[in-house]
DRENFIVEX-176456 format. One record per residue: x negated, y negated, z of N, C-alpha, C, O in turn. Coordinates in pm, whole numbers, plus 50000, padded with zeros to 5 digits. Atoms other than C-alpha are relative to their C-alpha. Last residue first. Example, Ala and Ser with C-alpha at 12.3 -4.5 7.8 and 13.67 -1.06 7.14 Angstrom:
<nodes>
500825011949994486335010650714500774989150073500264978050090/499115011950000487705045050780499104988050000498064988250066/
</nodes>
This chain:
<nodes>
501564987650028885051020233387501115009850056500865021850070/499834991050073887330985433419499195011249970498215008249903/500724991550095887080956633624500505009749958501635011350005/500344985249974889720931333728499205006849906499305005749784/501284994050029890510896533828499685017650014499615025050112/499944986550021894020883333894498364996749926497974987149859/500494993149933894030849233975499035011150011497905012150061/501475003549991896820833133802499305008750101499985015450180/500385009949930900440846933820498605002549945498195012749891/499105013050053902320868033581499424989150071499854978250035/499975007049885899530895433542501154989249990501344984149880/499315011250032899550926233280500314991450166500724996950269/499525013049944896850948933238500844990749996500584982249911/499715014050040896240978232967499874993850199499525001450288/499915009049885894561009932904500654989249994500654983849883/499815016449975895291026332560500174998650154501205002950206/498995015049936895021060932544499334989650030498224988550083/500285016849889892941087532346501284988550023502074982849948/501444998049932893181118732147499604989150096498624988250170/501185013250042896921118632147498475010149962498225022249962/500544999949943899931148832107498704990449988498184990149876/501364991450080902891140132042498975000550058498944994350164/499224995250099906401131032257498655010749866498675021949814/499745010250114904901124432568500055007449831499395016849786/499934993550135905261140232891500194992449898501074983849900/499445012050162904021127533156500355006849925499615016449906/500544994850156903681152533527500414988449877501454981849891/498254997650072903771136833857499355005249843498295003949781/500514993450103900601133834118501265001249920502255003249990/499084997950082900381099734358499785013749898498715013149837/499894995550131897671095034596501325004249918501875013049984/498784995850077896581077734860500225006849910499205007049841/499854982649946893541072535061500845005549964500925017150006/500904996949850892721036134877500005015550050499235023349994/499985015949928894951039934554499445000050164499905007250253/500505006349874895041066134367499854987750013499734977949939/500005013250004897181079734017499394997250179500225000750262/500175004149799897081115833978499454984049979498514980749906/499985011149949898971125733618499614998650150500375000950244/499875000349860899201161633491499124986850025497914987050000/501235002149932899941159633118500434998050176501474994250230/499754998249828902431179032925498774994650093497915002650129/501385002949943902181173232542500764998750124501884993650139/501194991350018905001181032279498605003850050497755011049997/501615003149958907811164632459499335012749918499665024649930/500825001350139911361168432251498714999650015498004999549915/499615013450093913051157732567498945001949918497914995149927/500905011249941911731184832770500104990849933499014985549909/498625009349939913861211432600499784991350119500564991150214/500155017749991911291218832343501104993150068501754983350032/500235003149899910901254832363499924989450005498894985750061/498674998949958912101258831993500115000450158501275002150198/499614988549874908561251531914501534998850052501864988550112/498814989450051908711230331584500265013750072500875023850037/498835002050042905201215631654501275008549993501135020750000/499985006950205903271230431842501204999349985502205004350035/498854996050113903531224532254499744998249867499564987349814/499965006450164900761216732453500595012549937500295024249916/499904990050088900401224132852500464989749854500804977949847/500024984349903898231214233167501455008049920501955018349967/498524993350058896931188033020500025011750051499195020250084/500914987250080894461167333233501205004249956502285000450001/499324994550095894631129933367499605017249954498455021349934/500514988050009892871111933665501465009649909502565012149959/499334990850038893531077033697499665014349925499215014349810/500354994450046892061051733975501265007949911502425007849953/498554994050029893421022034174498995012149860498305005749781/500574991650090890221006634350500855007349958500935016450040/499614991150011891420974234570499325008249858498875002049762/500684988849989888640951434656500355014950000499665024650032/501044998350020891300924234678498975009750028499045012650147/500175012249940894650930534724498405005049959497995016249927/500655005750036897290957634551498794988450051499314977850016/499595012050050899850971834739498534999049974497725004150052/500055011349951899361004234873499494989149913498494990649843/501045005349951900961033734672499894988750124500894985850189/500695012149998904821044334660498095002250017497735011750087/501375003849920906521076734616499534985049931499674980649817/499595002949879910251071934476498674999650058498454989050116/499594984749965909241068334117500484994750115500794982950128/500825005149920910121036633888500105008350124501215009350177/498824999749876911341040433564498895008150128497955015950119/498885007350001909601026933228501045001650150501944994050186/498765001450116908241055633128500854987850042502054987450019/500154993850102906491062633479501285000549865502435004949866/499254999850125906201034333697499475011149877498515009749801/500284993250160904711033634013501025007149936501835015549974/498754992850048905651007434311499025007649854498285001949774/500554986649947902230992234488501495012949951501625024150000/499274993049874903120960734486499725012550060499595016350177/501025009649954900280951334199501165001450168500615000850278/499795016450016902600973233970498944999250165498605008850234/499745003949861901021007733913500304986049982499724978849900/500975011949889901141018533592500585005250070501425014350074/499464997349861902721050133315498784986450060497684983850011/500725005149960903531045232944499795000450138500864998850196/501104994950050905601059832700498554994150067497514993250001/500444992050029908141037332750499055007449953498595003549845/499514995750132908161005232959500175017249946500035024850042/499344998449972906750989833257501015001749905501944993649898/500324983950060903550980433124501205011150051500895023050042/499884986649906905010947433112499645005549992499565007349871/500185004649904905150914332899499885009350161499945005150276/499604994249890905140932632565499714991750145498484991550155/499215010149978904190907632274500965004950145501794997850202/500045011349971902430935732115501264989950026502284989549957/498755003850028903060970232207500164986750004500834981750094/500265014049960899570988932218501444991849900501664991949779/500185008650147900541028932182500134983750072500834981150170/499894993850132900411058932389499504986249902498594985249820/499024999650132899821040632699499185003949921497965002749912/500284985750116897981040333046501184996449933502214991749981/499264985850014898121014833354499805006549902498615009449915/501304993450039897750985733574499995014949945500245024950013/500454980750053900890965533656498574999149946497954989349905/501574993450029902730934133696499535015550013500105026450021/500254994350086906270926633651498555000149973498034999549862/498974983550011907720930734022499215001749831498965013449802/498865005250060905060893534109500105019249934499195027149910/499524987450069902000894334331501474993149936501994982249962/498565002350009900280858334346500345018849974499765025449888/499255009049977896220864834318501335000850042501315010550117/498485000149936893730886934411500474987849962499834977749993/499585009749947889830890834284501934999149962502495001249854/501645004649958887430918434185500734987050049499934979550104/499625017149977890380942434202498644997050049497845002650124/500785014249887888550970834063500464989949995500234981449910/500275017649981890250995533818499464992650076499834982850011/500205004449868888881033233750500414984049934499954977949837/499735018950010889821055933483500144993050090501154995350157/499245009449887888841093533558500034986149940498964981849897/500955006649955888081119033259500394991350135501454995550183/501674987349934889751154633170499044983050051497954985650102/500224990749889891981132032946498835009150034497845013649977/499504987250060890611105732720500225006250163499645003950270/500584988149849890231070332794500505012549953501505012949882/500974995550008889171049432432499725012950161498795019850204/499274982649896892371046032260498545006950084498225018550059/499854988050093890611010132171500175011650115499835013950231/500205004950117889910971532260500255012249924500245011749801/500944996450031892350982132606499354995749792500174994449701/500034983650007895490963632647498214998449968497534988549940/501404999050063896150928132797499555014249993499365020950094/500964991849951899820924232840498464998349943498164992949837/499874982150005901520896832723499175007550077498365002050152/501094993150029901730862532943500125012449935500645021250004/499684986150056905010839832934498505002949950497954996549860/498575001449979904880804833178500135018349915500625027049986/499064993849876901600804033238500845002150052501045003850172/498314997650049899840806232942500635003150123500905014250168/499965008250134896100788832973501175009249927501235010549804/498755009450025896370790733312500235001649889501354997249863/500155017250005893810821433353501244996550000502195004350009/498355006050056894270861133445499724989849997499224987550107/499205009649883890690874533470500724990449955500434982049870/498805011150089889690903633247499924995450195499775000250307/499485010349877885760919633337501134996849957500974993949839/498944991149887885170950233097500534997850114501135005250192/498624995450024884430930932813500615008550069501715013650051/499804986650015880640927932845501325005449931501375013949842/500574996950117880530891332810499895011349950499775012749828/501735005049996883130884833051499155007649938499445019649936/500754988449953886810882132944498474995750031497864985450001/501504999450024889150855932964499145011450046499115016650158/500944993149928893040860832974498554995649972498544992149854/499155000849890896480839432929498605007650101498495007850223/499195010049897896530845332589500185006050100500855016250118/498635001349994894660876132407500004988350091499104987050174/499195014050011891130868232227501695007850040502385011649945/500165013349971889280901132328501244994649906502105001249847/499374998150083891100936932428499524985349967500224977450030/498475009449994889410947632722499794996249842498824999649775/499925013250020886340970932690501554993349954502344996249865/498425009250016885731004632824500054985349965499394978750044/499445011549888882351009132768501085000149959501484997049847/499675014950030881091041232530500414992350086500684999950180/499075001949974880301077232685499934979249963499394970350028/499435001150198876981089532546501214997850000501735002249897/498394998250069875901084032928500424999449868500684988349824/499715010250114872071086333027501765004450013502255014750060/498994992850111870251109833302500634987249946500304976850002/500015005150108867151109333532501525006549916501925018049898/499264995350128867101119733884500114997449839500885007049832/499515005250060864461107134137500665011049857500085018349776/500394997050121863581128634374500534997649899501255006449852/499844984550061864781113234695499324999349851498974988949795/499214998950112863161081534858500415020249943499825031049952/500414996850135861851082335218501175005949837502115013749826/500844990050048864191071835450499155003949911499705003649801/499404988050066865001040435554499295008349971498075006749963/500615000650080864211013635863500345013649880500815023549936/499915016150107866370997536063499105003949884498944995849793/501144996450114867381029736263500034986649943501034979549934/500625011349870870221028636557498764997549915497924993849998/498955003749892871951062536369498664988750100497824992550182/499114994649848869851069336101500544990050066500544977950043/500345006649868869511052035743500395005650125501575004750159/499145001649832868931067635428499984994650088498844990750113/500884996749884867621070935046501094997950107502304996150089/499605002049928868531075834708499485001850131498715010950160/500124999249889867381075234367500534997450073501294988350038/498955004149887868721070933988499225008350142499055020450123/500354994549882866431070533679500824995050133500984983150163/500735009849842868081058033387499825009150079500535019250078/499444989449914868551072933004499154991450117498094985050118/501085008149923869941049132749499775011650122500695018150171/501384996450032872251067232569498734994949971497964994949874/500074988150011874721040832642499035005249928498314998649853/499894997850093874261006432800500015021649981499665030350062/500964991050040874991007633179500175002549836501135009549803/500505010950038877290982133346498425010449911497255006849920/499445010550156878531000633585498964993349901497874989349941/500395009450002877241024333847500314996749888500175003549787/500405002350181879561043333999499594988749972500074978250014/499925013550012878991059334406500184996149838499495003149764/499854999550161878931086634576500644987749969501454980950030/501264990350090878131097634926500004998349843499425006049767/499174989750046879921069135135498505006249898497385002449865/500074985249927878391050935410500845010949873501505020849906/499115000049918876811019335248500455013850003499865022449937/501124994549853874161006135035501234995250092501664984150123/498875004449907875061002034646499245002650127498095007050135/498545001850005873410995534320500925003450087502105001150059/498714993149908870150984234458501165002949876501324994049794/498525013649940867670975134171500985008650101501415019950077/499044996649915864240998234093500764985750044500344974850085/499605000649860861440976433927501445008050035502375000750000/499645012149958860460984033553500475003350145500735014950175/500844998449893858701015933395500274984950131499424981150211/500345011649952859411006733072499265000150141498194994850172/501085004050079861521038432955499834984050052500784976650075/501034989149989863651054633267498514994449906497364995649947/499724992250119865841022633313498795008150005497785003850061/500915016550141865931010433644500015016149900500195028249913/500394991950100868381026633980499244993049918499164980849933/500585007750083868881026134339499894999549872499665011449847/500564991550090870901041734603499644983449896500074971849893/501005015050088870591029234956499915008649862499145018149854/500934995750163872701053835185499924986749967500454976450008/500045007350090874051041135588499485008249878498755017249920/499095011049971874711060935906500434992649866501634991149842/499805015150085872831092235833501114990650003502204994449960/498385013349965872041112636153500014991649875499414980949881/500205016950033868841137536004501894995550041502974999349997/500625012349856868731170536189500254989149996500434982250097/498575003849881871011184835921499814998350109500674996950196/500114999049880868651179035642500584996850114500764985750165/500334986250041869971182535285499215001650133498855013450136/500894999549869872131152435308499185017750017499795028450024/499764994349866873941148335033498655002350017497615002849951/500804997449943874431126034691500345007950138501475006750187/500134992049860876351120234414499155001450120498094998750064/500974993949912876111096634105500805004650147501614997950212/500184999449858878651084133857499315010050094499725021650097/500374988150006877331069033534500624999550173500454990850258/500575001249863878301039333372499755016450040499885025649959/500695018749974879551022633012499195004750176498604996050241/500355011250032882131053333016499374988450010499954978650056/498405010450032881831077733242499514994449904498304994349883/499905016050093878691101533288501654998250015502585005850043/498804999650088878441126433594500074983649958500064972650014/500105017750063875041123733786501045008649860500755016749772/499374997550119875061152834084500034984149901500014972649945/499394986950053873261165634360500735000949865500925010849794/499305001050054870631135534491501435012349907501235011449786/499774996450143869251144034760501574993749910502754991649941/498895003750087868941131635129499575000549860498684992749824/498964995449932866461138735422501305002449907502215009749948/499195003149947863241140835215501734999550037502515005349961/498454994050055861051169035191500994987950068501394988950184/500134992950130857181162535232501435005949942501585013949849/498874989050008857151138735483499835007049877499325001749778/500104995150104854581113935617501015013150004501285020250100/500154979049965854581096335921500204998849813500364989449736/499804995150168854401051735965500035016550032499805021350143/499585006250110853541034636287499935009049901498815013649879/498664994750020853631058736607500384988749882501584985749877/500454982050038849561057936666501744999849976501925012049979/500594995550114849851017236593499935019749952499795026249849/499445002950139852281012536791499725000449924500475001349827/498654994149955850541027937108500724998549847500765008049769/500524987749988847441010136999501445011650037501415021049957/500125002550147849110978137024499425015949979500385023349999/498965003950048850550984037352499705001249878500515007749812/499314989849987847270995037495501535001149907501755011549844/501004992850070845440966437357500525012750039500205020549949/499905004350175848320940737454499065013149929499475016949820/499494987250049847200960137847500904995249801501215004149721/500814986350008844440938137875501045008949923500915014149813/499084983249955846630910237917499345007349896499475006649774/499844985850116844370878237862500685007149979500825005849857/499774989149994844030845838049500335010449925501015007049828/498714988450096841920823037968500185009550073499315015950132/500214987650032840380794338210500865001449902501764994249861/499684996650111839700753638251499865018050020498775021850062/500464988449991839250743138623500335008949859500915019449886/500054990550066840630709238632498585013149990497375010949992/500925001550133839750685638913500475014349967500535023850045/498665004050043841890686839273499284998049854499534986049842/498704993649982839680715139389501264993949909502164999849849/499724987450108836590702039303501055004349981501395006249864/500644985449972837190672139480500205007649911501095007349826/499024986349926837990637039332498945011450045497735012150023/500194988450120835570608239344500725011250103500765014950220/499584988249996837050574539479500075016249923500915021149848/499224996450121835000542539376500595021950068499905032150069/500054985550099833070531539729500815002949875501764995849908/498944997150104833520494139841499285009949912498635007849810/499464987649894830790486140125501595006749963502405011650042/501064986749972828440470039867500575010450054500275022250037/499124989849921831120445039765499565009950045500365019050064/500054986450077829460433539476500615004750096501165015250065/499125000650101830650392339606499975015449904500745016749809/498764999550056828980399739874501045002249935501985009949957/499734988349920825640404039775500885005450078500845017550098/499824989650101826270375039534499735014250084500485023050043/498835005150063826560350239852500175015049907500785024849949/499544993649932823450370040031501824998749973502705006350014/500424982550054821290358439691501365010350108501945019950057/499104994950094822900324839706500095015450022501025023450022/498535002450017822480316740073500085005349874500855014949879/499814988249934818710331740040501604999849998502225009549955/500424988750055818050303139759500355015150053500505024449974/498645000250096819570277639995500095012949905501045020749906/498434993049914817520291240264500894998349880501685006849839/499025006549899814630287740077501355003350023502175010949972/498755009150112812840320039894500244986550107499834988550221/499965011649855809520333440097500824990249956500524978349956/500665011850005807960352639808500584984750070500294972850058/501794996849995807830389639911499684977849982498794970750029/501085003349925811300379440050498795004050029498205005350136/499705009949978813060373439734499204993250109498674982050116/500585010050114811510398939508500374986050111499624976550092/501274997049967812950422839784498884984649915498104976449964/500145000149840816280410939734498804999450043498484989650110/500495010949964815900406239343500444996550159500664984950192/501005005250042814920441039290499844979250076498974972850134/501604997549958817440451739516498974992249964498474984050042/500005006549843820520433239374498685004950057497744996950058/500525011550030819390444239045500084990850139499324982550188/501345005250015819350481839147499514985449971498314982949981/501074998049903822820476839328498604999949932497954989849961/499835010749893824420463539008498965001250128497924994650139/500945009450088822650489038790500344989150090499414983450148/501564993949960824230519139071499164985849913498174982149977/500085001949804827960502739058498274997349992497654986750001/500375016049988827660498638684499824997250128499214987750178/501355004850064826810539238708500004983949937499034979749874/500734997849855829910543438964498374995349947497534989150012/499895011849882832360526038709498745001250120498354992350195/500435016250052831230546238392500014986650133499314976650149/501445000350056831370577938592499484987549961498564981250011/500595000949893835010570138706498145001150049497524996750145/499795017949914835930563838387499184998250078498174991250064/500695008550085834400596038244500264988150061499394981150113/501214994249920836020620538545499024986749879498154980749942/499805001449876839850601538413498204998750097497814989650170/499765016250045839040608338033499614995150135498464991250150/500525004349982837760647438150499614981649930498554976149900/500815000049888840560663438228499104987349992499434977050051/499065004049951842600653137885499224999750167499124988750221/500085010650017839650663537697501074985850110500844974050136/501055009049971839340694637856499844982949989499354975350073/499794998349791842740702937866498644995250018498464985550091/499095019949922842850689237477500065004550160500624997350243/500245011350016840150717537390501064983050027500964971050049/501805009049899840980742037583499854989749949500134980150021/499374999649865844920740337392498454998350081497984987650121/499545018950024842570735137034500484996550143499914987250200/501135005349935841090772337174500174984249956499414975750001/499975001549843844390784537193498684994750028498354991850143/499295001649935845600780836848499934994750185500514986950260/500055008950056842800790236693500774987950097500284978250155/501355003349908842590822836890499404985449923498194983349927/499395000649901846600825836750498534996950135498604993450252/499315012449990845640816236408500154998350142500124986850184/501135007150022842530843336422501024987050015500484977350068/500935002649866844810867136592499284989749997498904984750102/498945006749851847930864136328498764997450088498664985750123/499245015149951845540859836047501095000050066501844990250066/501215006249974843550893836131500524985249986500324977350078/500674997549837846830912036192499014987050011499164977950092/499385005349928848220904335846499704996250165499914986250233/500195011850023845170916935706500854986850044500424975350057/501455004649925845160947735871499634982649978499034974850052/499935003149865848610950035788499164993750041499224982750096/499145011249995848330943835397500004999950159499744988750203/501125011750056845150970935376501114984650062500654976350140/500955002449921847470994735594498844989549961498104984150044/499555006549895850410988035334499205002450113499754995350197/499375015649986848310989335046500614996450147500204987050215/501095009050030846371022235160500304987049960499574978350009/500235005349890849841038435246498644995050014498454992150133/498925016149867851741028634957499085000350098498724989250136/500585012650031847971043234758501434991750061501434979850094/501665002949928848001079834955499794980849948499034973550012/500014998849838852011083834933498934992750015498944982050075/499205013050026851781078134517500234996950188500374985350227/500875010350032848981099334519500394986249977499854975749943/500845002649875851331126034737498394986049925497494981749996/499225003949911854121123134486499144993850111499274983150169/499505015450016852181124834189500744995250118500954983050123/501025005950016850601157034287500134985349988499394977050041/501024998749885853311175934452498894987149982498644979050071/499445009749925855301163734092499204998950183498904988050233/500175017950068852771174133898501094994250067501084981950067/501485001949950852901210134067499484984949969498554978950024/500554998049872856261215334058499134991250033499214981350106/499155009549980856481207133691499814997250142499204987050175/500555002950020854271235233648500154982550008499274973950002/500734999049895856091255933837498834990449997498074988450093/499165004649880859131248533601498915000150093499154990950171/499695011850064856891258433286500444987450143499964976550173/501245009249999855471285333466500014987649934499014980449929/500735003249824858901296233550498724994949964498654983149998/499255010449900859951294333170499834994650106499784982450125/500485016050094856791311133018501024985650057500714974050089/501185002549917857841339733300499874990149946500154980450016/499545004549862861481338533118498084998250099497864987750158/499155012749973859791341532818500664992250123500594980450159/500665008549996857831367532901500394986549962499904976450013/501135002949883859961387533025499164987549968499174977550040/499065005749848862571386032783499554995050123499934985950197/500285011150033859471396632528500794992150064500314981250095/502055007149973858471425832731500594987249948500444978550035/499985003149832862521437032752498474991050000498204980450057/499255009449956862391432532348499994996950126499894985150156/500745006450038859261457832318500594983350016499904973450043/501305004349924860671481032519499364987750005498924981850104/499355010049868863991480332361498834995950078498744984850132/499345013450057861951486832016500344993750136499884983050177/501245007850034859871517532171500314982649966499604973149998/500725001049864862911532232303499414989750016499634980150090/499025012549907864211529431992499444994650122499124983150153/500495011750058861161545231845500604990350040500194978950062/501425004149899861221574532135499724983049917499094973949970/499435008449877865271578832011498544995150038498574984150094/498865007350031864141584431647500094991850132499854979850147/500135009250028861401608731748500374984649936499524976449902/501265003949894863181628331919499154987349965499224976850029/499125007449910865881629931640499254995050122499404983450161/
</nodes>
């Protein structure tokens, strides 16, 4: 028996060792991860900031060289401009001086050889006529250009100053990403602030597909922490980042650690060729047209494709005409030729802001409908009846769902009950006026 329990022993022993080491094989797995990200992070630091100090320096050198370009053309037309005026007056004083030397020559010339008077009459005639005792007016130094530069010394302090407080380095930035929950056709991302020194005014989140290696795209930049991005084929997997802006700040934070994740959640897609609607190439744009504008049906989903436990989001992407039989909303079953979602077995919001469950119309209200409105629906069961339960005095309901319908800060919660139980509902839309534009996810 001793030796029995020492073999067990021996066995658990041997299992705890291999628990261990697995889990260690795990952490060095994770540490190892660590360590390639440290490494990639800071070689991806060392070559932004060798481009963007290579790009300054170079920026610098053709601002100064345009701007000592600039100013030595300025000497050059002050000089030129000075010295038109000092040239004239040069040219006039040196015909002066050839005049006088010819007058000389033939003065002297005149009485080495004993001219006649008439001969002396001319010579004292044209000596005259130069005006000998008519000076040409040369300015003073004073009133004559004096070409300088001036400098400011302290530009080299200033710059230097801006240069020792351009750029820092961080090793933990201010804002993480925390969570990437799939939807349909999109994914919705989270984020917080993981340093509570940092003021964030503004987020910048970004995303590109993980394979390829292609440019980062905004998908939003503004004060809320979470955000959905649309428009996302499925199981496809994207990298999603985020960054920040303080309080009085123009410039953002270093990026967070980029997330990676995909959606195996299909696109909602409108219901193509119905009257009265056009979709966009995706199918999750409808916008109400003319082309029936006297009797429009509804426009339902292309399939039962929202399930409970998920959220269903609309987006007014553009407002038209309200009218009592519009709506945005959930059904059991697609009821062609229906002009309402205002019916049975079916719950909206009309475009007023009245909600309709089954057809009848509660006492809480939403806010009315208008552009850039976001009307959401959040479903879960919260009980299921089998068949032929003699507890069925809920009008025969076999399914109990808890219903929250939003609208800007609002919210609506009421229970549905519907007669069986689904796997998926039908979305729909119905508009009586033109206009109407709305997404879907």
């Amino acid at each position: 028996m001793e030796g029995e329990a020492m073999r067990q022993e021996a066995k658990e022993s041997i299992e705890a060792a291999q628990n261990y080491r697995r889990e260690l094989q795990l952490r060095l797995t994770g540490l190892k991860q660590a360590c390639t990200q440290v490494r990639g992070s800071s070689s991806q630091a060392r070559d932004v900031l060798r481009r963007h100090f290579s790009e300054l320096q170079g920026a610098a050198t053709r601002l100064l060289t345009a701007r000592l370009v600039q100013l030595v053309s300025q000497v050059d037309a002050l000089e030129e401009n000075s010295l038109r005026p000092l040239t004239a007056c040069q040219t006039l004083i040196l015909q002066g001086v050839g005049q006088a030397d010819q007058l000389l020559r033939e003065g002297e010339a005149a009485l080495r050889c004993g001219l006649e008077e008439d001969e002396l009459g001319s010579f004292n005639q044209k000596a005259l006529n130069i005006q000998l005792d008519s000076l040409p007016e040369v300015p003073a130094l004073v009133d004559v250009a004096c070409v300088s530069a001036q400098l400011d010394d302290s530009v080299l302090d200033v710059l230097k100053e801006m240069v020792v407080r351009h750029g820092s380095v961080s090793s933990h930035p201010p804002v993480q990403i925390t969570e990437l929950q799939e939807r349909p056709g999109a994914m919705l991302v989270r984020w917080a602030k993981v340093d509570e020194d940092f003021s964030a005014v503004d987020y910048r989140l970004q995303y590109r597909r993980t394979a390829g290696g292609g440019a980062y795209e905004d998908a939003y930049v503004g004060g809320d922490c979470e955000v959905v991005v649309v428009h996302l084929d499925p199981q496809t997997e994207h990298l999603f980042r985020v960054s920040a802006r303080g309080d009085g700040g123009s410039s953002w934070s270093p990026w967070s650690v980029p997330q990676a994740g995909a959606t195996s959640l299909a696109p909602h897609e409108w219901s193509p060729r119905t009257d009265g609607y056009i979709l966009s190439s995706r199918r999750n744009i409808a916008m109400r047209c003319d082309s029936a504008p006297s009797r429009c049906p509804v426009l339902y989903s292309n399939a039962p494709t929202y399930c409970p436990a998920q959220t269903l989001t609309f987006k007014v992407s553009a407002a038209g005409q309200a009218d009592h039989r519009d709506g945005l909303g959930v059904c059991v079953e697609r009821e062609s030729g229906r002009e309402t979602l205002q019916r049975d077995q079916a719950v909206c919001i009309s475009t007023k802001g009245a909600v309709f469950v089954n057809g009848k119309e509660m006492t809480n209200r939403l806010p009315a409908l208008a552009l850039g409105s976001a009307v959401t629906f959040d479903m879960e069961v919260v009980a299921l009846f089998p068949a032929g339960n003699n507890n069925l005095s809920e009008g025969g309901a076999n399914v109990k769902l808890r219903v929250t319908i939003g609208c800007g800060s609002r919210e609506v919660v009421f229970d549905w009950l519907l007669e069986t139980a689904v796997d998926g509902l039908f979305f729909g839309c119905c508009f009586a006026h033109t206009g109407w534009k709305v997404l879907v996810y």
